[in-house]
TIKE-36843 format. One record per residue (C-alpha): residue number from 0; residue in three letters; x, y, z. Coordinates in Angstrom, 1 decimal. Layout:
{NUM; ALA; {X; Y; Z}}
...
END
This chain:
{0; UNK; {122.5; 84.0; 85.2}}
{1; UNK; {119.8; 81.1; 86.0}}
{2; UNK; {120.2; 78.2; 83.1}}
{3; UNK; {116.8; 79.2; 82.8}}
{4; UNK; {116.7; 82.3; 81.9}}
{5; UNK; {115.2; 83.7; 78.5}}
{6; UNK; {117.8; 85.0; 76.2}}
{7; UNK; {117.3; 88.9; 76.7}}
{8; UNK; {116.1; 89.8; 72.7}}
{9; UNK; {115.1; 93.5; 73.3}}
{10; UNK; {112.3; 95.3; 70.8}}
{11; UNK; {112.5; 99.0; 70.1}}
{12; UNK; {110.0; 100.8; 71.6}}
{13; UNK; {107.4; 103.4; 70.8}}
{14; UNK; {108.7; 106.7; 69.0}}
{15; UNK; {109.3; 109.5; 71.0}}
{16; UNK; {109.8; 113.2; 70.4}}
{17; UNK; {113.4; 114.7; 70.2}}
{18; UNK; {114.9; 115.3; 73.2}}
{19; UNK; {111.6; 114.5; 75.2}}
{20; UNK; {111.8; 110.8; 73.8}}
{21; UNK; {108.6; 109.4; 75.2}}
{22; UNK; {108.1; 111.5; 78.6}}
{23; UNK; {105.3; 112.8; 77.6}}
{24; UNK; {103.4; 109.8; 77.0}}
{25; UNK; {105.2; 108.2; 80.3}}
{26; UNK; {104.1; 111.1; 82.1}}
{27; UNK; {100.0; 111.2; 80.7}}
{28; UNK; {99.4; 107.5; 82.0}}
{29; UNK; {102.3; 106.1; 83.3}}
{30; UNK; {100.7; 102.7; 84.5}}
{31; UNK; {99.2; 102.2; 80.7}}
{32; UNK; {102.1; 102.8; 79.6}}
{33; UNK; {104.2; 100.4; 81.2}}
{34; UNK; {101.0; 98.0; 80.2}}
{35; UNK; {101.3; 98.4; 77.0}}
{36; UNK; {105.3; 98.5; 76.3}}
{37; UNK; {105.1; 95.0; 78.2}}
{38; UNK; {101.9; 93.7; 76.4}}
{39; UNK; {103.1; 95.3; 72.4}}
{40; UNK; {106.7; 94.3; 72.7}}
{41; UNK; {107.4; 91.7; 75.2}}
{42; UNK; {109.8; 90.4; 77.9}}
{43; UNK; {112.4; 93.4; 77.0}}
{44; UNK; {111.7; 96.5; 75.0}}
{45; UNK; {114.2; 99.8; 74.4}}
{46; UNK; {112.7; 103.5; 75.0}}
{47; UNK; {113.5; 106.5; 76.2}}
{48; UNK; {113.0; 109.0; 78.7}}
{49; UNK; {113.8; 112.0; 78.0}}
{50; UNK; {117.1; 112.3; 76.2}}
{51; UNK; {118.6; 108.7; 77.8}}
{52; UNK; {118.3; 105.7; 76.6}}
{53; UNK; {115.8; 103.1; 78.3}}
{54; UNK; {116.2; 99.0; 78.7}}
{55; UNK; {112.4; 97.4; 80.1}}
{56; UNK; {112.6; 93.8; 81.7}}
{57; UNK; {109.7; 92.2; 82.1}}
{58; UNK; {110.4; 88.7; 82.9}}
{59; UNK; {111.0; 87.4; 86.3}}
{60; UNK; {114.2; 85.8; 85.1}}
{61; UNK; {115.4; 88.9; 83.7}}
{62; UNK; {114.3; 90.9; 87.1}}
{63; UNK; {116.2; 88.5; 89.4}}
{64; UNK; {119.0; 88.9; 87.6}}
{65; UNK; {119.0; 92.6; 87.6}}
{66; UNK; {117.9; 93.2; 91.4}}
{67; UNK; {120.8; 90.6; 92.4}}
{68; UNK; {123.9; 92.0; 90.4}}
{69; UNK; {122.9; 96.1; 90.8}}
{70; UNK; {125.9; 97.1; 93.5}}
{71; UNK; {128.2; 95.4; 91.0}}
{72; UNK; {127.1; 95.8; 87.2}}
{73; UNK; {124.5; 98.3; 88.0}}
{74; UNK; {124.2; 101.5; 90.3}}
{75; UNK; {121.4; 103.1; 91.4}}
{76; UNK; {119.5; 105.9; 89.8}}
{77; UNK; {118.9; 108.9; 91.3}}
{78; UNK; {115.2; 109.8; 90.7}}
{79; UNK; {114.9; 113.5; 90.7}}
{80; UNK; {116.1; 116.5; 92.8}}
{81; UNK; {113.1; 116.6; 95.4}}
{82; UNK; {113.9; 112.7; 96.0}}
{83; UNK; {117.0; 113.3; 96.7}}
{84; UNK; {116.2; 116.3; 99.3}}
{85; UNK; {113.7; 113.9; 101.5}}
{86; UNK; {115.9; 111.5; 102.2}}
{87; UNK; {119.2; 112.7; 101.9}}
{88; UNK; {122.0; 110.1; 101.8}}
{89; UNK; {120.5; 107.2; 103.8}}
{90; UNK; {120.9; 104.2; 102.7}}
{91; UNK; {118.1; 104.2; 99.6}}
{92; UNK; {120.6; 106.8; 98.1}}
{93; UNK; {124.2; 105.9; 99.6}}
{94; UNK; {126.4; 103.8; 97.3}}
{95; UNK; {129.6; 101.5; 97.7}}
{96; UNK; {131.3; 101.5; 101.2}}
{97; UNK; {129.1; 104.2; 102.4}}
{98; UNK; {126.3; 101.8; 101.5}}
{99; UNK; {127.0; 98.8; 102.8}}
{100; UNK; {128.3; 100.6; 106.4}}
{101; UNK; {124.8; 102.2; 106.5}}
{102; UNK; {122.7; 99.2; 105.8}}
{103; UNK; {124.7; 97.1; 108.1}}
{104; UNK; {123.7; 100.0; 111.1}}
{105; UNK; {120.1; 100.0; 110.0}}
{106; UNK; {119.3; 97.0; 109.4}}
{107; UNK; {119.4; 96.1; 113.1}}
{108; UNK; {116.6; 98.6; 113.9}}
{109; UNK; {114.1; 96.4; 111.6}}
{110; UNK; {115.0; 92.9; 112.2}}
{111; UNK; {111.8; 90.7; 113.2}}
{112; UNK; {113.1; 90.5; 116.7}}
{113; UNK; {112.7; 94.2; 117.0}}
{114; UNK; {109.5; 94.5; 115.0}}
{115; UNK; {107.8; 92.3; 117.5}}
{116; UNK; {108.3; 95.2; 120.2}}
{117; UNK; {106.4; 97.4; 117.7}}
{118; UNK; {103.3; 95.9; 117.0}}
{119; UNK; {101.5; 96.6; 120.1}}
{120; UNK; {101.3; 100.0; 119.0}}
{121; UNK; {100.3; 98.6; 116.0}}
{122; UNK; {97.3; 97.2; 117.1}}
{123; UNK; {96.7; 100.3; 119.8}}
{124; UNK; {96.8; 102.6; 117.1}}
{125; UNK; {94.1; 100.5; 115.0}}
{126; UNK; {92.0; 100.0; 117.5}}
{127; UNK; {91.8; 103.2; 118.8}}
{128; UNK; {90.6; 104.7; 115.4}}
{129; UNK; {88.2; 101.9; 114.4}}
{130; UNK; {87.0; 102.5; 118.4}}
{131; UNK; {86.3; 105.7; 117.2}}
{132; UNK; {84.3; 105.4; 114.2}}
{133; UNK; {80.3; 105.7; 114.8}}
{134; UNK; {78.2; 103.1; 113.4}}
{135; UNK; {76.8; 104.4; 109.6}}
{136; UNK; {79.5; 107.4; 109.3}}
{137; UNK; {81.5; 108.0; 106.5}}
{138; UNK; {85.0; 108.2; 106.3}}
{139; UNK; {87.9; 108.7; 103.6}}
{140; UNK; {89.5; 105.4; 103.5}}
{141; UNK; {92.9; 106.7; 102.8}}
{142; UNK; {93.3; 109.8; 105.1}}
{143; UNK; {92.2; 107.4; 107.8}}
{144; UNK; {95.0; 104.5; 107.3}}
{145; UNK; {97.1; 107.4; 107.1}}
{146; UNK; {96.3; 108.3; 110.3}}
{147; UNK; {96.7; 105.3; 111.5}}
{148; UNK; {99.9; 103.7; 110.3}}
{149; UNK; {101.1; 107.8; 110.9}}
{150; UNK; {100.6; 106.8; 114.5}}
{151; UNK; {102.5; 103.3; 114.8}}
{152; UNK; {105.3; 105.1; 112.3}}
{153; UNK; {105.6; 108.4; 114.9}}
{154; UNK; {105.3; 106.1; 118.0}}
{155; UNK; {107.6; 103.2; 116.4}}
{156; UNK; {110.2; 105.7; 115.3}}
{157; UNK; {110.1; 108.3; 118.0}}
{158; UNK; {108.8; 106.8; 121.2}}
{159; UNK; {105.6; 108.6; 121.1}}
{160; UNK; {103.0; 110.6; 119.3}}
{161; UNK; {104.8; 113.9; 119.0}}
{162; UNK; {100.9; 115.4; 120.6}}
{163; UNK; {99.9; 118.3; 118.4}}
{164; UNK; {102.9; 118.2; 116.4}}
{165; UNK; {102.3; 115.3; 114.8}}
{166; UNK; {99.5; 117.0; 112.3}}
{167; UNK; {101.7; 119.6; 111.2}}
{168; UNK; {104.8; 117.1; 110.4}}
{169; UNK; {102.1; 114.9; 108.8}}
{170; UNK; {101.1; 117.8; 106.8}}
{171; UNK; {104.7; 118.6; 106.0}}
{172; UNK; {105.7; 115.1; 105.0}}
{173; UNK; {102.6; 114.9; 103.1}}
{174; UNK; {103.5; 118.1; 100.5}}
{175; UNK; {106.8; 116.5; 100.0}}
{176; UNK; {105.8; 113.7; 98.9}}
{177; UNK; {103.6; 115.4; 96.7}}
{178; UNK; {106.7; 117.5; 95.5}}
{179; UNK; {108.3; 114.1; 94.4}}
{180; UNK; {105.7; 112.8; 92.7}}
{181; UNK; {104.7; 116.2; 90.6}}
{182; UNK; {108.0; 115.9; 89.7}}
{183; UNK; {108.9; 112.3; 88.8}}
{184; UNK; {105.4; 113.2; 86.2}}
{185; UNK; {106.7; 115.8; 84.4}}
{186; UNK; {110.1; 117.9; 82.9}}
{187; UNK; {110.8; 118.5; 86.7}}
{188; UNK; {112.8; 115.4; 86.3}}
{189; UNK; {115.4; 116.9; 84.6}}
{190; UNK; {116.0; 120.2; 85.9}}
{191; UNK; {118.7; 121.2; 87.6}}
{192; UNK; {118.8; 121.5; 91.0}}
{193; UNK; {119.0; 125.3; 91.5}}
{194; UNK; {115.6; 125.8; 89.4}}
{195; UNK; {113.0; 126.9; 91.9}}
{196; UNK; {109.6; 125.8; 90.6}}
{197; UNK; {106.7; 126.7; 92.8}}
{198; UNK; {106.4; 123.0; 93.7}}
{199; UNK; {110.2; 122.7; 94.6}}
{200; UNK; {109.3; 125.8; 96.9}}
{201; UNK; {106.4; 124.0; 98.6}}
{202; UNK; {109.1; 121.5; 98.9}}
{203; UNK; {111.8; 123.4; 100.7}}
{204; UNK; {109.3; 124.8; 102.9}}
{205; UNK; {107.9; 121.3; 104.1}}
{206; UNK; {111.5; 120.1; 105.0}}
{207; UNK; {112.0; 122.8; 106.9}}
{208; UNK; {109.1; 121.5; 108.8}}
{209; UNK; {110.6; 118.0; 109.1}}
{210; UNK; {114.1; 119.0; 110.0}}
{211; UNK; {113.5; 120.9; 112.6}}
{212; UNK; {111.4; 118.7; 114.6}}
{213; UNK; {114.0; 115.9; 113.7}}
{214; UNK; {117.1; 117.8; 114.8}}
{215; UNK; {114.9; 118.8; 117.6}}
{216; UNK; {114.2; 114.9; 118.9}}
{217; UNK; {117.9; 113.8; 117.9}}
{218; UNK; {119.3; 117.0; 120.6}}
{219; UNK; {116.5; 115.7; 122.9}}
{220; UNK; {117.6; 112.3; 122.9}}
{221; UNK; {121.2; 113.2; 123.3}}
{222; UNK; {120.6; 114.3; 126.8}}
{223; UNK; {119.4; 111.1; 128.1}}
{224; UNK; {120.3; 107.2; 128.4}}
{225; UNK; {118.9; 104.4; 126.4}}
{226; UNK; {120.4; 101.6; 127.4}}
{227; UNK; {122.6; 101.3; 124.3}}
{228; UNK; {119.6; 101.7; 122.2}}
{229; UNK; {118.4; 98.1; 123.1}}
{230; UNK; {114.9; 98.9; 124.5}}
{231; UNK; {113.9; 102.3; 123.0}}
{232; UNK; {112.7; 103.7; 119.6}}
{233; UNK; {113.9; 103.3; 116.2}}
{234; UNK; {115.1; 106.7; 116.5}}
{235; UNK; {117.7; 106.0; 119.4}}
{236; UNK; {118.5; 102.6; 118.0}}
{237; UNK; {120.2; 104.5; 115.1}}
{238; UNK; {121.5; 106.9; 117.3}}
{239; UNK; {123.4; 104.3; 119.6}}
{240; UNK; {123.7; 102.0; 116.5}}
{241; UNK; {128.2; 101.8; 115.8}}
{242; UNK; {129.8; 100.3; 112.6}}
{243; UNK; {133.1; 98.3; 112.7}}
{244; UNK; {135.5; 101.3; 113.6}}
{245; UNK; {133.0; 102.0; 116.7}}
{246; UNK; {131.7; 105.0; 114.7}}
{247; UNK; {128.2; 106.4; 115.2}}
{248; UNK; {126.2; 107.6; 112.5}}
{249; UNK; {126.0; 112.0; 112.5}}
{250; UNK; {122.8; 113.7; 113.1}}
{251; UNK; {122.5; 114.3; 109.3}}
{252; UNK; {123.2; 110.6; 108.7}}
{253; UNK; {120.8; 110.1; 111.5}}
{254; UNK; {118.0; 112.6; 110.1}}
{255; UNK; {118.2; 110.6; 106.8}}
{256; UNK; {117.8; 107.2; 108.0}}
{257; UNK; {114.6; 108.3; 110.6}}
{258; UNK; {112.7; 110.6; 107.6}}
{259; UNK; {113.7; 107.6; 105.0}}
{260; UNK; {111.9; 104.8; 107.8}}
{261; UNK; {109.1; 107.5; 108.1}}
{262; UNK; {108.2; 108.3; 104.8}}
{263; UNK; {108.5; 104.3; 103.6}}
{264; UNK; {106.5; 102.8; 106.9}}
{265; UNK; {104.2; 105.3; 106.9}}
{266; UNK; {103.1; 105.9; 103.4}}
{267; UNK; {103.1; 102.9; 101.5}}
{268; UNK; {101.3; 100.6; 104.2}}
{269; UNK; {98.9; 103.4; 104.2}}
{270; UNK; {98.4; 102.7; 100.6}}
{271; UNK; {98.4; 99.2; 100.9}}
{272; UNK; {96.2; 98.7; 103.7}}
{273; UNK; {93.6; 101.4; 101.5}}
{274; UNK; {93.6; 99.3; 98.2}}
{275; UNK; {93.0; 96.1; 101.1}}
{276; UNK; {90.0; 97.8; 102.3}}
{277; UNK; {89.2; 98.4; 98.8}}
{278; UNK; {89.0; 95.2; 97.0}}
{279; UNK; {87.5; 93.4; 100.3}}
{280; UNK; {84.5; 95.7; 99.6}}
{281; UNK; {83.9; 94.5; 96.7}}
{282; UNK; {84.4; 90.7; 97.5}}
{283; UNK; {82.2; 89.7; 99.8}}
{284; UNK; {83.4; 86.0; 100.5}}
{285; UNK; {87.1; 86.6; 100.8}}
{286; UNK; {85.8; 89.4; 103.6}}
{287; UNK; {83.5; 86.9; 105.3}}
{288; UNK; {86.6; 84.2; 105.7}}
{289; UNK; {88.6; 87.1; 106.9}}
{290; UNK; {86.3; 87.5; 109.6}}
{291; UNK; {85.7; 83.8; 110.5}}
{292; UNK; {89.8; 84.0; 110.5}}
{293; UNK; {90.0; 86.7; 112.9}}
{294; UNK; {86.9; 85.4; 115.3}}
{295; UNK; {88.3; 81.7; 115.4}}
{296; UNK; {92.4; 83.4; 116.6}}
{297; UNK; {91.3; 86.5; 118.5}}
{298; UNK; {88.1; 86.0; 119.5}}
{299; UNK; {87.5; 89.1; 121.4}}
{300; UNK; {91.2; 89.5; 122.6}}
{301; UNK; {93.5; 92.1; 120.8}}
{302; UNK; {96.0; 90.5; 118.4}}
{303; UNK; {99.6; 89.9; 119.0}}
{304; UNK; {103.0; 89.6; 116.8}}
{305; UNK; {102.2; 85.8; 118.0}}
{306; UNK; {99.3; 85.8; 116.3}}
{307; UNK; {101.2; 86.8; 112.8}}
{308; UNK; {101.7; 83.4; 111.5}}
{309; UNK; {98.6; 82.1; 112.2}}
{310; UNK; {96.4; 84.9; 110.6}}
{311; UNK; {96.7; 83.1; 107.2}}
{312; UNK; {93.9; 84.3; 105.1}}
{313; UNK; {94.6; 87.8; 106.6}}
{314; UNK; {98.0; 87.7; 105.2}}
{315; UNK; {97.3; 86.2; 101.5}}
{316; UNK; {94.9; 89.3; 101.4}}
{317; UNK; {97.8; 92.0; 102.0}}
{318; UNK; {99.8; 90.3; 99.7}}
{319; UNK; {97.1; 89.7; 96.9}}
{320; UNK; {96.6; 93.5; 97.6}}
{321; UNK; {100.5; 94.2; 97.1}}
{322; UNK; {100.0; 92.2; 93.6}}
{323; UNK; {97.7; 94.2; 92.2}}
{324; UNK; {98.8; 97.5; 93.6}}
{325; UNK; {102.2; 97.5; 94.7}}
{326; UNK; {102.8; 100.9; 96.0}}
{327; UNK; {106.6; 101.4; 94.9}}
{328; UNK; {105.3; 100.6; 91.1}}
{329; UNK; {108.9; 101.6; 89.5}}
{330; UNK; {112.3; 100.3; 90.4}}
{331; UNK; {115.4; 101.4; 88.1}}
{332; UNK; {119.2; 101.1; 87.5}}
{333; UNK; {121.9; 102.2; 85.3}}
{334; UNK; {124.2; 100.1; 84.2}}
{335; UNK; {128.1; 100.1; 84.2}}
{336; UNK; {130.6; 98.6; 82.0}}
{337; UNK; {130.0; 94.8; 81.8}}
{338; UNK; {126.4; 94.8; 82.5}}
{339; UNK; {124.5; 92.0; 81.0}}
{340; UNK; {121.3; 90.5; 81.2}}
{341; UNK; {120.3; 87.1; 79.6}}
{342; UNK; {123.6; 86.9; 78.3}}
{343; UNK; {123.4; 90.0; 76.3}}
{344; UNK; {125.5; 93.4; 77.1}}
{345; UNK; {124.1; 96.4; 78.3}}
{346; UNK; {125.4; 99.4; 76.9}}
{347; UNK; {127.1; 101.6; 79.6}}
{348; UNK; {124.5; 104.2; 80.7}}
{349; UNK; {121.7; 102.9; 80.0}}
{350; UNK; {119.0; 103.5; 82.6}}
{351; UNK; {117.1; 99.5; 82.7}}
{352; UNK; {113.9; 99.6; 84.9}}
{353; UNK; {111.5; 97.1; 86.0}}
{354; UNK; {107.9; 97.3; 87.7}}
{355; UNK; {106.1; 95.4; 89.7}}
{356; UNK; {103.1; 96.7; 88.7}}
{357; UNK; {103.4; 95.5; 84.9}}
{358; UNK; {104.7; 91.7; 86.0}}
{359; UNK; {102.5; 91.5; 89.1}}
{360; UNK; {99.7; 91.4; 85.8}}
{361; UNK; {101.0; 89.5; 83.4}}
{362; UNK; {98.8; 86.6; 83.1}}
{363; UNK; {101.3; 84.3; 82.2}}
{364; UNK; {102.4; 84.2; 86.1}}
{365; UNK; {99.0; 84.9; 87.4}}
{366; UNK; {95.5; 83.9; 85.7}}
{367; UNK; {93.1; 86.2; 85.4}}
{368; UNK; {95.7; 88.6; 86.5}}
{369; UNK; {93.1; 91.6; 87.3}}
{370; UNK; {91.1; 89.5; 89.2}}
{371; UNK; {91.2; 89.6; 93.7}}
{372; UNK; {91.9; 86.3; 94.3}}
{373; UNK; {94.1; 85.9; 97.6}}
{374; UNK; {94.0; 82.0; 97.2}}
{375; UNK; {96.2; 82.2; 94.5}}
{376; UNK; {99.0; 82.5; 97.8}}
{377; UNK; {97.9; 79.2; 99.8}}
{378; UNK; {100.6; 77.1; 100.7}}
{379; UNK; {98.7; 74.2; 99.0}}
{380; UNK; {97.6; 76.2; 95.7}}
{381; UNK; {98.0; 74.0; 92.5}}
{382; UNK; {100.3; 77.0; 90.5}}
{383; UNK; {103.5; 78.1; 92.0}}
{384; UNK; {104.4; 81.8; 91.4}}
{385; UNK; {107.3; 82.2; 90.3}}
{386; UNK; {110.2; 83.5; 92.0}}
{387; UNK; {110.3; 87.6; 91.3}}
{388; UNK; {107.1; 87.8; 89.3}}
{389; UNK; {105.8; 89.3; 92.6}}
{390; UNK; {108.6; 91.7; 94.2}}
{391; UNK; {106.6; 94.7; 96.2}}
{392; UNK; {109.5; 95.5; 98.5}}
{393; UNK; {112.5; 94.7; 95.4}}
{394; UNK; {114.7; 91.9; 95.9}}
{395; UNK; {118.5; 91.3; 96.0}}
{396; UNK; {120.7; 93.7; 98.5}}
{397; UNK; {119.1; 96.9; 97.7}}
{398; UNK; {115.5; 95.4; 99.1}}
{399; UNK; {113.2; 97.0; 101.2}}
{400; UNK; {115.1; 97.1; 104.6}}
{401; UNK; {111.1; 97.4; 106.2}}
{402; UNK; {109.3; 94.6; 104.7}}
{403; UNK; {108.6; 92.7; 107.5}}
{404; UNK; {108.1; 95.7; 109.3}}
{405; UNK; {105.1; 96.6; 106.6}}
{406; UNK; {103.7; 93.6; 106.3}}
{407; UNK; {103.2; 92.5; 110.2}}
{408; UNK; {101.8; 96.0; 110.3}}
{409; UNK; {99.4; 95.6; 107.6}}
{410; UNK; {98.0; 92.1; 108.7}}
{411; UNK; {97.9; 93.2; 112.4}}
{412; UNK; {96.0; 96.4; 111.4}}
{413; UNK; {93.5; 94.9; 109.2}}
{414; UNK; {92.1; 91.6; 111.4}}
{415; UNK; {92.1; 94.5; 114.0}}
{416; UNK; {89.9; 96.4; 111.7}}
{417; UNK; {87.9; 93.9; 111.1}}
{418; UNK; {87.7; 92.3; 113.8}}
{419; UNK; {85.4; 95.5; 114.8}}
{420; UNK; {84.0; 96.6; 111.6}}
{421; UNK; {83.0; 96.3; 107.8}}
{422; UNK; {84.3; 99.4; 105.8}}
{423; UNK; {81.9; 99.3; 102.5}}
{424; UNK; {82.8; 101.6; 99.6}}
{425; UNK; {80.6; 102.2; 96.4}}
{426; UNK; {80.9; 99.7; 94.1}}
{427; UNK; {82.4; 101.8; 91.5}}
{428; UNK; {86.0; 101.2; 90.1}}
{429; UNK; {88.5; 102.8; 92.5}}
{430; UNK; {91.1; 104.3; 89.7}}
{431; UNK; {95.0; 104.4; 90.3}}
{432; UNK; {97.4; 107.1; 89.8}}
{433; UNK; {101.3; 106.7; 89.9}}
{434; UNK; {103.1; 109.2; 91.7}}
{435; UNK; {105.7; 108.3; 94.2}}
{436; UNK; {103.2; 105.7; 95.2}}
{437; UNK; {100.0; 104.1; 92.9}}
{438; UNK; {97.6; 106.0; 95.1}}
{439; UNK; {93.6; 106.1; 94.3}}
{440; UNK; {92.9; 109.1; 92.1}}
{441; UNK; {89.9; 110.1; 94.4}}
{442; UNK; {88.9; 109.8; 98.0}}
{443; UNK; {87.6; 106.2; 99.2}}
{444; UNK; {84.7; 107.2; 100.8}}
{445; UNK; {83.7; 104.1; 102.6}}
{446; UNK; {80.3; 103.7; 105.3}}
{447; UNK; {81.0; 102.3; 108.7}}
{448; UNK; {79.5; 99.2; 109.8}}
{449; UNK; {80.4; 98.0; 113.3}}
{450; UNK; {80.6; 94.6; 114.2}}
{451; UNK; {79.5; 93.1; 117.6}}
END
């Protein structure tokens, strides 16, 4: 534990009902609630969800410490039985040896070196749809970057678009990942497996969808060479990818790992890149030096991975975006025997959780925390965040195995976006809703304004 570190001096929590313990009010407005366990009872507070008792950290000290120690104190969590059916046992799910064999086969596939083979298609795929636009339409914010970062995922991941096909997996993908997050909202999350709600229907229906085009593409690349993997898609990257023994990964293993990269590059930069759009809308200066960024580096010239590092104000506004709405809102762990945190034991069992969304807001790490304000990430800003008070993509060896991959993809996208139009929404307050992803609650319906 960092010398530093708070003693952990956990509150008890808001009553719950029996057996339900406080699900109910979790499951009204989660994102309130998490506000106001962290703002009524401070850095650590005991609830419960549903009939297991509940540890929230709130403190970046306290987070640090969690994320870091979970493969030995703590395990993971299993959220929920649809979860569990999307992505199978890939590495978000695996545990122990299995884990660590499976992140040390993926993690190649990601590393910048191959990311910066991806991100023409990136920028292809953005330009192509903001080339499409007409001057004074409307368009829903969020089905359009879905579209879009659909297309760098599908082309990224599989070598191509998939042509007609790739509607009716988006579709498919799309009702799962509603599945997950009726369910992670309500008493879905504790029913066993072999209860067939109508949702969990919708559910097995979609994956059929998904697996057989999957299966289809792994059998398709099976009958030709790729070079080891070296030069192709992610997908037959993880097919030629060999652990230590010189085994491959299965074609189950292998479905996993592609619909886990799918559903994680396409969806949540989606989301980020929407709540972007949003809050650049509604500040007009911090849009106007975005676009004096973009025309003093690309000019009229597509951007490149090489122009990454240079798109500064670009990339404070992705990750001033990813403060204030960090898609994954909800990261949890149970812990084992000698857990601790801030020098106090954790009982065994005891699920302790942590959210980005509730410490990317406290003001005591970020002023006027509600507040767009993507200066407050300049290199030569006056108040240093503090380490894990802003952790979109986790931290420690479970982390987001994509981050880079997300976050070249968002700033490439949106200094292509505007480097050929304005996207203005209604000034009304877009509201969140926390699903598997904090998602606006209605469609973004912004007007097209093209740039010359």
């Amino acid at each position: 534990m960092p010398d530093s570190a708070p003693p952990l001096r956990p509150l008890r929590g808001p009553r719950g009902l029996p057996l339900l313990g406080n699900l109910l009010a979790f499951g009204r407005d989660p994102l309130a609630f998490l506000t106001r366990l962290r703002d009524e009872f401070g850095d650590a507070v005991t609830w419960s969800l549903g009939p297991r008792s509940s540890l929230f950290v709130f403190h970046p000290r306290h987070i640090a410490e969690l994320l870091a120690a979970r493969e030995g104190a703590y395990e993971l969590l299993e959220i929920g039985w649809a979860f569990r059916q999307i992505v199978g046992r890939s590495v978000i799910l695996s545990r122990g040896g299995d884990w660590r064999r499976k992140r040390a086969l993926v993690q190649p596939v990601v590393r910048p070196r191959q990311v910066r083979s991806y991100a023409p298609a990136m920028v292809r795929c953005a330009a192509a749809a903001a080339d499409g636009w007409r001057d004074g339409e409307r368009i829903d914010v969020r089905a359009e970057m879905a579209l879009i970062t659909q297309r760098i995922v599908l082309r990224s991941l599989f070598g191509n678009d998939l042509g007609p096909r790739a509607r009716t997996l988006g579709s498919a993908m799309d009702a799962a990942e509603q599945a997950v997050a009726a369910e992670l909202r309500g008493i879905g999350l504790f029913l066993p497996g072999w209860v067939r709600t109508p949702s969990r229907r919708r559910l097995l229906a979609a994956l059929g969808v998904i697996d057989t085009e999957i299966y289809r593409l792994i059998e398709e690349r099976r009958g030709r060479e790729q070079a080891a993997g070296q030069d192709g898609d992610l997908l037959s990257r993880l097919m030629a990818a060999r652990d230590e023994a010189g085994r491959p990964l299965s074609p189950s293993e292998v479905r996993d790992e592609a619909v886990t990269l799918w559903a994680a590059g396409h969806e949540t930069t989606s989301t980020a890149l929407t709540w972007s759009l949003y809050l650049l809308s509604g500040a007009p200066e911090a849009r106007a030096r975005l676009e004096a960024e973009v025309e003093e580096i690309l000019g009229d010239r597509d951007a490149t991975v090489d122009d990454y590092e240079r798109l500064v104000w670009t990339r404070q506004i992705v990750k001033e975006a990813l403060r204030l709405y960090p898609p994954v809102w909800l990261i949890p762990a149970v812990a084992r025997e000698g857990a601790a945190l801030g020098g106090r034991r954790v009982r065994p069992g005891t699920i302790v959780w942590c959210s980005p969304w509730a410490t990317h807001r406290d003001p005591r790490w970020f002023p006027d925390p509600d507040r767009f304000r993507p200066e407050r990430w300049s290199p030569h800003a006056r108040r240093a965040v503090p380490d894990h008070a802003w952790f979109p993509f986790g931290s420690g060896p479970r982390a987001c195995l994509g981050a880079r991959f997300a976050q070249v993809e968002a700033a490439l996208v949106l200094a292509t976006l505007a480097q050929r139009c304005r996207l203005d929404l209604p000034a009304h307050e877009a509201v969140p809703r926390a699903g598997l992803l904090v998602q606006p609650a209605a469609p973004l319906r912004a007007t097209v304004r093209k740039r010359q």
